[in-house]
C-alpha positions as CSV (number, residue, x, y, z in Angstrom):
1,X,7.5,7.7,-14.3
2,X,4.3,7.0,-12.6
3,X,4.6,3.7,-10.0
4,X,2.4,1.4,-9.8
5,X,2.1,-0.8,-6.9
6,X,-0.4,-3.4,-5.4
7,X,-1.9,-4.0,-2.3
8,X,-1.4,-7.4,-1.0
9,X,-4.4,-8.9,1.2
10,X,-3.8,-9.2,5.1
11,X,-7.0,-11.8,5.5
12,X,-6.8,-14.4,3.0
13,X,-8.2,-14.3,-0.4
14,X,-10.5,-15.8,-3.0
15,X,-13.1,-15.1,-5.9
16,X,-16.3,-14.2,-3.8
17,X,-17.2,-10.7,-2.2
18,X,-18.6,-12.6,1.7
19,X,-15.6,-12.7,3.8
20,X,-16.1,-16.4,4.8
21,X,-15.6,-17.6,1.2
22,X,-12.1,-16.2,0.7
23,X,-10.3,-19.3,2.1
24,X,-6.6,-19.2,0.5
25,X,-3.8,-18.4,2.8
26,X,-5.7,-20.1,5.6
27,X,-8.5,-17.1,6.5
28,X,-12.5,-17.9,5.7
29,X,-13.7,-21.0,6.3
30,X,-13.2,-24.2,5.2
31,X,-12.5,-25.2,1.3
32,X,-14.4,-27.1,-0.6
33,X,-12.9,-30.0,-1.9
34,X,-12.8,-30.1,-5.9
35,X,-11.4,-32.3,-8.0
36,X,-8.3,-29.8,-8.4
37,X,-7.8,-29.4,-4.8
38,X,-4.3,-31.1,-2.7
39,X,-6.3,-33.3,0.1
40,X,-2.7,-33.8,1.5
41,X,-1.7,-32.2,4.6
42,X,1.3,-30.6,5.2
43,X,1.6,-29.5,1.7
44,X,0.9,-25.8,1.7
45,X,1.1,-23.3,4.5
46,X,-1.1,-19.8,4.9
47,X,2.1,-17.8,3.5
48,X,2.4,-19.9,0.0
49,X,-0.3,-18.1,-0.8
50,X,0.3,-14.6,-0.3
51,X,4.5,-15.8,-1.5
52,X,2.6,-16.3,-4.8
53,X,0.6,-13.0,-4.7
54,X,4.3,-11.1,-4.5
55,X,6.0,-13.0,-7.0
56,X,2.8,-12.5,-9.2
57,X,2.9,-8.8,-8.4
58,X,7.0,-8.7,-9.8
59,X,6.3,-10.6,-12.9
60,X,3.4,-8.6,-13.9
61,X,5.3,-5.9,-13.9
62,X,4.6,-3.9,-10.8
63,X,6.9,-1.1,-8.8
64,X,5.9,-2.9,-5.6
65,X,3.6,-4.0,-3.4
66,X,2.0,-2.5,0.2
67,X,1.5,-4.5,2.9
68,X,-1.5,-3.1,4.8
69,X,-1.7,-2.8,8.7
70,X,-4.7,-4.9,9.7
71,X,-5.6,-5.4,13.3
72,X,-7.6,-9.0,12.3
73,X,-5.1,-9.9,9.3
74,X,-1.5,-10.6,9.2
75,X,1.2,-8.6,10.7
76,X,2.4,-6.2,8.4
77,X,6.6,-6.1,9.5
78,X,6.4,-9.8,9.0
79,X,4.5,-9.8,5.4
80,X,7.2,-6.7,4.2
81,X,10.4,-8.7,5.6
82,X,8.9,-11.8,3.6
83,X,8.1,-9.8,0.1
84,X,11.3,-8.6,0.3
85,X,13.4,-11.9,1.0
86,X,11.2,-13.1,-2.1
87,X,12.1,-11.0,-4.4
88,X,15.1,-9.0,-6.5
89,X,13.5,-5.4,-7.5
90,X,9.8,-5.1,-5.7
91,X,9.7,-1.6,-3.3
92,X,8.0,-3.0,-0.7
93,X,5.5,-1.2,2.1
94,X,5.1,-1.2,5.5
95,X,2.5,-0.2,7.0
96,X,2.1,0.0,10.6
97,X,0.7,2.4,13.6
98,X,3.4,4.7,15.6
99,X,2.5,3.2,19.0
100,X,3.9,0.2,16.7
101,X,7.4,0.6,19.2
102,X,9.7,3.3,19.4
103,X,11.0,5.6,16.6
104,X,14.4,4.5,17.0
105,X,13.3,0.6,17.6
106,X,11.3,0.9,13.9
107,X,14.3,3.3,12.4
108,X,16.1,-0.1,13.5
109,X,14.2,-2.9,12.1
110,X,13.9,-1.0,9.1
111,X,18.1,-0.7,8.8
112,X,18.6,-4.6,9.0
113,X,15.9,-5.1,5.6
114,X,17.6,-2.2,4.1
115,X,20.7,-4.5,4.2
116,X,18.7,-7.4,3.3
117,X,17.1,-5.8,0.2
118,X,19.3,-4.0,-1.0
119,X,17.5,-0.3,0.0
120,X,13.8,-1.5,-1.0
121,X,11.5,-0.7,1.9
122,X,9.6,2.2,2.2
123,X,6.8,3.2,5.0
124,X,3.4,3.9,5.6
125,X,2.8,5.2,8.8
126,X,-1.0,4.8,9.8
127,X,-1.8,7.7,11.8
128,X,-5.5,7.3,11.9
129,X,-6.8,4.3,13.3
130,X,-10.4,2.9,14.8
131,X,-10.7,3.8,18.4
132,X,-11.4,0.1,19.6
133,X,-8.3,-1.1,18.1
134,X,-6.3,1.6,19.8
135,X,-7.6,0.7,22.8
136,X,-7.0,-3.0,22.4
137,X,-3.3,-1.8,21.8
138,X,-3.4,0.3,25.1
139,X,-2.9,3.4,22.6
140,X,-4.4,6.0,24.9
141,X,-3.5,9.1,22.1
142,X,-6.4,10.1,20.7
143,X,-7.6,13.2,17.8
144,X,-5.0,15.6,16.5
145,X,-2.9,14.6,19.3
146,X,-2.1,11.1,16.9
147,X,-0.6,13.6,14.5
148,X,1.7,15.3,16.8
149,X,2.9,12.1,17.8
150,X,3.5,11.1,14.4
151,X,5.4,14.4,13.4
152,X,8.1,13.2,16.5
153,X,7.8,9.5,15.2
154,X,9.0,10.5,11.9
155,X,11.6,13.4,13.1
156,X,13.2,11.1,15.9
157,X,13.6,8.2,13.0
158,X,15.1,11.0,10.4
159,X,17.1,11.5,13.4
160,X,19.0,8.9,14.0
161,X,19.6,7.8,10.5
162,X,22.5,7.9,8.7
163,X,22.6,7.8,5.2
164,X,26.4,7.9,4.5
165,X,28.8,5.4,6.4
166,X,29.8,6.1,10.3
167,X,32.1,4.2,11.9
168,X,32.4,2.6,15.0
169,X,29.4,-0.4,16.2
170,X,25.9,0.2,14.9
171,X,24.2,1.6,18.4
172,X,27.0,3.7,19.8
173,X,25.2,7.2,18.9
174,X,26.5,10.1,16.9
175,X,25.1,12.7,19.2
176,X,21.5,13.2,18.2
177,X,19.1,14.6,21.0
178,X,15.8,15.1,20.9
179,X,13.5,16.2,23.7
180,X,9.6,16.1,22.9
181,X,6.1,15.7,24.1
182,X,6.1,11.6,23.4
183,X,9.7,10.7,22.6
184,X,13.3,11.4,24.2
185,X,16.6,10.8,22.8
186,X,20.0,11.5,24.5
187,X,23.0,10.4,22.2
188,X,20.9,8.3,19.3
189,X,22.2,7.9,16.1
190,X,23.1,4.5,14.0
191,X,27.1,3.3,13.2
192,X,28.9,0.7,11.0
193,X,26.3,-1.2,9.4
194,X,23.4,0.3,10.6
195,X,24.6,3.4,8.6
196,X,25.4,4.2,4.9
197,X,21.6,3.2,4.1
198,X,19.1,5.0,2.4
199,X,16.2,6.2,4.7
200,X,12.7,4.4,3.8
201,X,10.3,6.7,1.7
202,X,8.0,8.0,3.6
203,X,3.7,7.4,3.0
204,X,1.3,9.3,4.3
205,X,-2.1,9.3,4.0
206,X,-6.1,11.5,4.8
207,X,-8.0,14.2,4.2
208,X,-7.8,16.4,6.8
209,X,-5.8,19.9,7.6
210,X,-3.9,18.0,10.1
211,X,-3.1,15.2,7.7
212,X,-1.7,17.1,5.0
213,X,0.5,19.1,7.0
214,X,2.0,16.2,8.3
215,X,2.9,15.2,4.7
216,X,3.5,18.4,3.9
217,X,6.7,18.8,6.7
218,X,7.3,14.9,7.0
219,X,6.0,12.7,3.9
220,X,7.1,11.7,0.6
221,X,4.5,10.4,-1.2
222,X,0.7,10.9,0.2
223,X,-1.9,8.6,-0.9
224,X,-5.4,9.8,-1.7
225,X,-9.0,8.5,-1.3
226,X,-11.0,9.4,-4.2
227,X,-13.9,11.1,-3.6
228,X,-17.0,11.3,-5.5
229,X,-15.8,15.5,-6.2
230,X,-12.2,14.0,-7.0
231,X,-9.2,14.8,-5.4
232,X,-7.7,17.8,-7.4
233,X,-8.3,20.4,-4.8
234,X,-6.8,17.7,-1.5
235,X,-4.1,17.7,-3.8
236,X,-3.8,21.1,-4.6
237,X,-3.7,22.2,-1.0
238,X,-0.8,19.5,-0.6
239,X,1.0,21.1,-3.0
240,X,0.0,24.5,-1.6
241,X,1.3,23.5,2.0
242,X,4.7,21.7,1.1
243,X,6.3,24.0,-1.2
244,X,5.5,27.0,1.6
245,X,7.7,25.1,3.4
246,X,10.7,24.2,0.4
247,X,9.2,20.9,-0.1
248,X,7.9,18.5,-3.0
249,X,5.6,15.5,-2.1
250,X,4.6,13.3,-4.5
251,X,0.9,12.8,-4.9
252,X,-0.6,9.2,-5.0
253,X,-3.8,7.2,-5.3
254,X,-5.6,4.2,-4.1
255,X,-8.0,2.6,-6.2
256,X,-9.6,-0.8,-6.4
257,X,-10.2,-2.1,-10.0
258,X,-12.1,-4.4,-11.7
259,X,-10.6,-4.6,-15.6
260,X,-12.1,-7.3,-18.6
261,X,-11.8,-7.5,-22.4
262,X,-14.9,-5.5,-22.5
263,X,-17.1,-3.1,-20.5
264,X,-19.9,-5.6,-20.0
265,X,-17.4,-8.1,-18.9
266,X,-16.4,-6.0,-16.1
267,X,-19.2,-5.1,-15.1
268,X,-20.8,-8.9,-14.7
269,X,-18.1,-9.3,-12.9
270,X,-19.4,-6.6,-10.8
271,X,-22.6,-7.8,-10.4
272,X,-22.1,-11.2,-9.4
273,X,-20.2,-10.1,-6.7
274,X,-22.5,-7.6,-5.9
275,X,-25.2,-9.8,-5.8
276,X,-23.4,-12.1,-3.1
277,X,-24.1,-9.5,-0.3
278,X,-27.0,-7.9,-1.3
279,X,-30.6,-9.7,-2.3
280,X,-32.3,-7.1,-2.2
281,X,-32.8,-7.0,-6.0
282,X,-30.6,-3.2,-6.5
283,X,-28.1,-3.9,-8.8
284,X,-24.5,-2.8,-8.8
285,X,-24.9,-0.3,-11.5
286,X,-26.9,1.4,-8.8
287,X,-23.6,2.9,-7.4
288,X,-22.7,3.9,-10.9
289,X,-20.5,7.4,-10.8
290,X,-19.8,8.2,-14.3
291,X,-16.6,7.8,-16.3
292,X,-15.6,4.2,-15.2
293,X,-16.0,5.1,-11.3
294,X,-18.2,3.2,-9.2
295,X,-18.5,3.4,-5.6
296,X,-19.2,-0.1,-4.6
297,X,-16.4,-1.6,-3.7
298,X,-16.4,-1.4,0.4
299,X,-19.7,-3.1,-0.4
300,X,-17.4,-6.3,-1.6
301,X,-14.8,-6.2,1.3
302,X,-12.3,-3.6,-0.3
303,X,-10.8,-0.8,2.2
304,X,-11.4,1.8,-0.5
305,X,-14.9,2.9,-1.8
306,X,-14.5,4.1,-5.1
307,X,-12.7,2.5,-7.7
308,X,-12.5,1.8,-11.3
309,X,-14.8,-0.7,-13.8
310,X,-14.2,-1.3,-17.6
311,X,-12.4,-2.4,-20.4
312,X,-8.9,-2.4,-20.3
313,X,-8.7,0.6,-22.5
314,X,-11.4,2.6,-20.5
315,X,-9.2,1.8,-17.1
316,X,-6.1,2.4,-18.7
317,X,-7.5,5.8,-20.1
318,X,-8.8,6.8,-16.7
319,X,-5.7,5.7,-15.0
320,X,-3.7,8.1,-18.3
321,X,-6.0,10.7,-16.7
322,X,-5.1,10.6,-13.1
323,X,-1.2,10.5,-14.3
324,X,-1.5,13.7,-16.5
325,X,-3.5,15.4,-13.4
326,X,-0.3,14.7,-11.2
327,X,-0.8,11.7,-9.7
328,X,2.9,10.1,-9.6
329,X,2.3,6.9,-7.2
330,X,-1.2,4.3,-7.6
331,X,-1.4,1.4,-5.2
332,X,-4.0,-0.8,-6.8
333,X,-6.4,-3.9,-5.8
334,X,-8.4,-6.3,-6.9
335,X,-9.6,-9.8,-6.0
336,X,-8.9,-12.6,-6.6
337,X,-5.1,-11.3,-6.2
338,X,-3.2,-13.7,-8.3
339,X,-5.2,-13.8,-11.3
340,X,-6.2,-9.9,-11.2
341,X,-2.5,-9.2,-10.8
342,X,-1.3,-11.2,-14.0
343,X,-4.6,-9.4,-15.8
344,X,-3.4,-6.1,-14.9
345,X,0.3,-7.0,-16.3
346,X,-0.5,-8.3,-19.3
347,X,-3.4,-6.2,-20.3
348,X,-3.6,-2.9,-18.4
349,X,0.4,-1.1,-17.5
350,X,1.5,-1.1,-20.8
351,X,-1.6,1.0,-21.9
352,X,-1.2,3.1,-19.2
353,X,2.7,3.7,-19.7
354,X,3.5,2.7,-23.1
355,X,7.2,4.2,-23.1
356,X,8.0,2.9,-19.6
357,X,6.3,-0.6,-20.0
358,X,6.6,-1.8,-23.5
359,X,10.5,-3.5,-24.8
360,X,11.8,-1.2,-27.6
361,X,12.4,-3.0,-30.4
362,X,15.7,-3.8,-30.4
363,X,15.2,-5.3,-26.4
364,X,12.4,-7.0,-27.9
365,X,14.7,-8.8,-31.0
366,X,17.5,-8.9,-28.3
């Protein structure tokens, strides 16, 4: 079955496309009083917000939700340790940047909210990254060199993992070694309770030839862009690269949405955000791709370009599409995150995935 998961937002959120007017979870700028609005201080914190976002993303029926790396946004270890704490089935993803701390430090962190969840985190490993943020990290590893890095990251992690039980105290080492170009290991390996858990799946994510055969020898799951060609042949060369090497990896997708009862719904929708950021009297439709695609989004603050718009049905049939092509993971989006969220649950998975999403009837008499 296909999962679905969400992305949850890293810099506040709200209904309007200009960054200063998303002012829940403390981000933006300051809210303007309504009659509906808690004057009292104290009451709510930043994190209410985005606790409300997860739980929204369980009850609506998603596989789980990703937790971007963001430079300007939260931090993305403490956002994944949260969504898991908060809830009893959600997979929950990390994302985060290899010069994040060492393989065995992450491999660590990761083993404690194994325990705590029960098995439910998985990684992202941001490979590429913008240059100024590097540099305001003292990252100094730059171009295909990032990759190579990443390839020990994930093989030193793999490494010292233990998936069934070892006794003895959780840091003692059970002998691996592992001498490479950015990381050196003499004696790693996890005991006792650091051991017996399952390893987190494995993200990846780009384009390029040196993206893909990272995924190819080290991922799980690799998320696509779409494109305005599409993505069959990125994903055909995945699948080209990993089973020359006796692997499967899962192909995914990210892809911002905006759904309504009806196509023109959606698409107002579209336009009045649209027409926040731009005055310029070109209208959204401008952007228009064809067959529910539309390649406005980063115009409204999302991190992915094109996405989908339409009725339920047409997103739901599009989405059908992408699943029957071979797609086996989507991580959606769409703002606001609360209310979007409970539309796509009650509206949108069960079209998607009838047989996985709908109670039979005897669960539903039950």
């Amino acid at each position: 079955m296909t999962e679905f998961l969400w992305r949850l937002p890293s810099r506040g959120d709200g209904r309007h496309a200009s960054p200063g007017s998303r002012n829940r979870g403390g981000f933006g700028g300051p809210q303007v009083p309504t009659v509906a609005t808690d004057l009292r201080p104290g009451n709510f914190g930043p994190f209410d917000d985005l606790a409300q976002v997860v739980l929204a993303a369980e009850l609506s029926g998603l596989d789980g939700v990703l937790a971007p790396y963001d430079p300007l946004g939260e931090e993305s270890w403490i956002v994944a340790g949260g969504a898991l704490r908060d809830t009893r089935h959600s997979r929950v993803i990390v994302e985060f940047h290899p010069s994040f701390g060492t393989p065995v430090y992450a491999a660590k962190v990761s083993a404690t909210l194994q325990r705590l969840s029960g098995g439910r985190l998985s990684w992202r490993l941001r490979v590429e990254t913008d240059e100024a943020d590097a540099r305001a990290r003292g990252d100094r590893v730059t171009g295909v060199d990032r990759y190579t890095r990443a390839a020990e990251f994930l093989t030193v992690a793999r490494g010292v993992w233990n998936e069934t039980p070892v006794a003895g105290a959780g840091f003692n080492g059970t002998g691996f070694e592992f001498d490479g170009e950015y990381f050196d290991v003499i004696d790693g390996g996890f005991r006792g309770i650091l051991s017996g858990l399952p390893f987190p799946t494995v993200y990846l994510s780009g384009d390029s030839e040196q993206a893909l055969e990272l995924s190819a020898r080290h991922g799980d799951v690799h998320l696509f862009t779409e494109t305005v060609d599409g993505i069959a042949a990125s994903v055909r060369e995945l699948r080209s690269r990993s089973r020359a090497l006796g692997r499967t990896v899962r192909a995914g997708l990210e892809l911002p949405i905006i759904a309504r009862e009806t196509e023109e719904e959606a698409w107002a929708r579209a336009e009045r955000q649209w027409h926040e950021v731009h005055d310029d009297g070109v209208g959204a439709r401008s952007l228009d791709l064809g067959g529910g695609r539309w390649a406005g989004f980063t115009e409204l603050g999302y991190d992915q370009p094109i996405g989908l718009v339409g009725s339920y049905e047409q997103v739901a049939q599009r989405l059908s599409e992408y699943v029957d092509a071979g797609i086996d993971s989507v991580v959606l989006d769409g703002r606001p995150h609360i209310e979007e969220l409970h539309r796509t649950g009650e509206h949108l998975l069960h079209l998607v995935d009838p047989a996985g999403r709908t109670l039979a009837s005897q669960e539903a008499t039950a």
